[in-house]
C-alpha positions as CSV (number, residue, x, y, z in Angstrom):
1,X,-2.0,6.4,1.8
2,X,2.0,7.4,1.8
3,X,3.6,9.5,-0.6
4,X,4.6,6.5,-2.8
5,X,0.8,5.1,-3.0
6,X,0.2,8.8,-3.9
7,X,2.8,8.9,-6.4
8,X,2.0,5.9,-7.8
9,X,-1.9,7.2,-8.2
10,X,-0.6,10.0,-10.2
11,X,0.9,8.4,-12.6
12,X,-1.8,5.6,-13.2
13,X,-4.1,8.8,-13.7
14,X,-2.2,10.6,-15.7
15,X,-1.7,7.0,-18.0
16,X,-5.1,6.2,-18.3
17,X,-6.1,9.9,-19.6
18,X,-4.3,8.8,-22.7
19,X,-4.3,5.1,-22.2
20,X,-6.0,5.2,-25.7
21,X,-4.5,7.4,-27.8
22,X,-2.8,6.9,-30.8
23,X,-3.9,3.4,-30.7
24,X,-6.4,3.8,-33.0
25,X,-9.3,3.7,-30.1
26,X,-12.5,6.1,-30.3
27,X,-12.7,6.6,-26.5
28,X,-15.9,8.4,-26.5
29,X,-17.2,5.4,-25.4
30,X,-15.2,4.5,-22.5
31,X,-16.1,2.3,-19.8
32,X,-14.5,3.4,-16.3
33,X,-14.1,1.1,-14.3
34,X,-12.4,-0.2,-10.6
35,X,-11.7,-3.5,-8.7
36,X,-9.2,-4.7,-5.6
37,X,-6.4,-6.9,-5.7
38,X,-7.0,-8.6,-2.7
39,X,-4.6,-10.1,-0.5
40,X,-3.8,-12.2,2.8
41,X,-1.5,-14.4,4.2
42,X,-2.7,-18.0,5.1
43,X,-0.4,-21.2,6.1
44,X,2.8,-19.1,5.2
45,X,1.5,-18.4,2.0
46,X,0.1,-15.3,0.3
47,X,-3.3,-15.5,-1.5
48,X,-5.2,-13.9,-4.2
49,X,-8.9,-13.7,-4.0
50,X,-10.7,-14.6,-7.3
51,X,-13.9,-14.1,-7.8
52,X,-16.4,-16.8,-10.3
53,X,-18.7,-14.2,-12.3
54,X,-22.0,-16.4,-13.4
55,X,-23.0,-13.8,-16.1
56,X,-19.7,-14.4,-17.7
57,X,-18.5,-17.8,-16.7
58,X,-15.1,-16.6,-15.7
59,X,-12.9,-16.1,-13.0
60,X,-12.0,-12.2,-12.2
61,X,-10.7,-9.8,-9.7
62,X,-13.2,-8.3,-8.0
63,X,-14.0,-5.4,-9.7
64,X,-17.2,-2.8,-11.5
65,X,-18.6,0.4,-13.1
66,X,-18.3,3.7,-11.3
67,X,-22.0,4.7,-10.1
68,X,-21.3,7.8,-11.5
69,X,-18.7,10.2,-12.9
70,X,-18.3,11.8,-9.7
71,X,-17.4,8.7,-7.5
72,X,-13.9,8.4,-6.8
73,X,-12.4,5.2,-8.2
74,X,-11.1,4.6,-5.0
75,X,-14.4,4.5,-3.8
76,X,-16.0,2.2,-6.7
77,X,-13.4,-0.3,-6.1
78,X,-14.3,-0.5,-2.3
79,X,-17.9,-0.8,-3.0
80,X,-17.1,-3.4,-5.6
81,X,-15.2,-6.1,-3.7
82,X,-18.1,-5.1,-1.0
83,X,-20.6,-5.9,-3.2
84,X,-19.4,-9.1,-5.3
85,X,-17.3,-11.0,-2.3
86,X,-19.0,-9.5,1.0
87,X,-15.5,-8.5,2.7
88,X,-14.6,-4.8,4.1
89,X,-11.6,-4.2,2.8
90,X,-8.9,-1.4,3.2
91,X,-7.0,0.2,0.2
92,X,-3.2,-0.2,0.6
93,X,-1.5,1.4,-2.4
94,X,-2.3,2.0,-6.3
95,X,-2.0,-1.1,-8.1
96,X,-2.2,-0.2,-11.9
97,X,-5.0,-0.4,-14.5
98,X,-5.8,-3.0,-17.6
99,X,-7.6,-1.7,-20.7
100,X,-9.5,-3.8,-23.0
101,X,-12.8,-4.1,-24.9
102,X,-15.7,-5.6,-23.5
103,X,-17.7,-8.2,-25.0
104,X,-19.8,-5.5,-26.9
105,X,-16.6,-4.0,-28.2
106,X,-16.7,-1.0,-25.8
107,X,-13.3,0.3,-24.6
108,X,-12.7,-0.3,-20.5
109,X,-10.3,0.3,-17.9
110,X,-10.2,-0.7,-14.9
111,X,-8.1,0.9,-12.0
112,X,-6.8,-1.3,-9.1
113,X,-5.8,-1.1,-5.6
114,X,-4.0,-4.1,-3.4
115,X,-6.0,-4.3,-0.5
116,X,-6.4,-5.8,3.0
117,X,-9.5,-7.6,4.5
118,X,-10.8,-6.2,7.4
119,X,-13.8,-8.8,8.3
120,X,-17.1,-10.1,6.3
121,X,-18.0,-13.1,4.7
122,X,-18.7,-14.3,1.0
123,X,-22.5,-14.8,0.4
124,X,-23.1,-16.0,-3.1
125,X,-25.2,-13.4,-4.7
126,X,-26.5,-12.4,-8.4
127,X,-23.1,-11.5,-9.5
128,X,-20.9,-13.8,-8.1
129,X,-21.6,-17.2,-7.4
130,X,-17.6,-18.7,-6.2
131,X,-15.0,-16.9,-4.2
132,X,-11.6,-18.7,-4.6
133,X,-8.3,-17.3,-2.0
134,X,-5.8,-19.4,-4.0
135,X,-1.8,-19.4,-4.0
136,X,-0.8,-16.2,-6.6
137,X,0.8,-18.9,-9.0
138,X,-2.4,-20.4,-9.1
139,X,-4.5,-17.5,-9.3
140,X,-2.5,-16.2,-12.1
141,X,-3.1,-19.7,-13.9
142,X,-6.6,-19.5,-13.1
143,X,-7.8,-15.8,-14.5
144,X,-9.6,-16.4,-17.4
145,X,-8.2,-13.0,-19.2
146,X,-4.8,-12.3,-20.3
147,X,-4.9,-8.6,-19.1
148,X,-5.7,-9.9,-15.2
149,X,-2.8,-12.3,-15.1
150,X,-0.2,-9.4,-16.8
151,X,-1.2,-7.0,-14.2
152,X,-1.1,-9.9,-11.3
153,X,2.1,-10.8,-13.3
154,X,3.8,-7.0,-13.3
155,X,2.7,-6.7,-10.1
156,X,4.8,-9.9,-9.0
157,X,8.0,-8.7,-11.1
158,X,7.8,-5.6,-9.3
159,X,6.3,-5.9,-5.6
160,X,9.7,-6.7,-4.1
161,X,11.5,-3.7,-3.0
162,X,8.2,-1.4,-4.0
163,X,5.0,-0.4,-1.7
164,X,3.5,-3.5,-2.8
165,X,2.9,-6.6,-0.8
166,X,2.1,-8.5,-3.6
167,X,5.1,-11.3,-4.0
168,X,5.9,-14.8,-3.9
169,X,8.0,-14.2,-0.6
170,X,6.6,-15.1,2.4
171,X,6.8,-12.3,4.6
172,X,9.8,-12.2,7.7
173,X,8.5,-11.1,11.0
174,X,10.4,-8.1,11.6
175,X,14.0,-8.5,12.6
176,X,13.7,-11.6,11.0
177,X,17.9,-12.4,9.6
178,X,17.9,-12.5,5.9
């Protein structure tokens, strides 16, 4: 990870250790939680992976609980997409966190990471019964929860001219003429 994925880490960790105060949220109760923004380029178009959660009848990121409060989030979030879509992936760089309330009212945040595939295939399991690579614009209209689509949404605004490679641009083979 470069210094800018670092730097961007730090500040997403020092965020979330008061990502509820002062907002009137007992955060005793806090859910931890971390997921991948996946990404890849297909047909001159970037992707987003989605994932269909059966539990829930919605379409996600990729994401779940830390298996305990010593596992790196980094970690959780690998295992995760592992787990739910059957691809290896790679971290790339820090991509932000949501924070919400559960259907049981309980207060959650997830971190994220925009990552690469590195190999595996989907296998519909317990959890996840779909996996979608769709068109970000499409993804974005497709995530059932508002919180998803701003963070897909800040991380369009901002992914141009950042560490991120999430954008609407297709990417220019290098010494491509602008």
């Amino acid at each position: 990870m470069g210094a800018a994925a670092l730097d961007s880490d730090a500040a997403t960790m020092v965020a979330m250790s008061s990502v509820f105060e002062g907002d009137g949220w007992d955060d005793s109760g806090l859910i931890r939680a971390a997921g991948g923004i996946v990404l890849r380029w297909q047909d001159g178009r970037q992707e987003l992976l989605l994932v269909h959660r059966l539990a829930y009848g919605d379409w996600s990121l990729p994401k779940g609980k830390l298996a305990s409060p010593q596992e790196a989030a980094e970690d959780t979030a690998v295992r995760e997409v592992r787990e739910e879509t059957g691809l290896v992936c790679e971290i790339e760089f820090a991509a932000g966190s949501t924070r919400y309330r559960d259907q049981n009212g309980q207060p959650k945040v997830v971190r994220y990471w925009e990552m690469s595939t590195g190999g595996g295939a989907f296998v519909a399991n317990a959890e996840v019964d779909q996996m979608l690579w769709l068109a970000v614009p499409e993804a974005i209209e497709l995530l059932s929860y508002a919180h998803d689509r701003e963070l897909i949404e800040r991380r369009c605004q901002t992914g141009t001219g950042s560490s991120s490679r999430l954008s609407n641009e297709p990417e220019r083979p290098s010494g491509a003429d602008a």
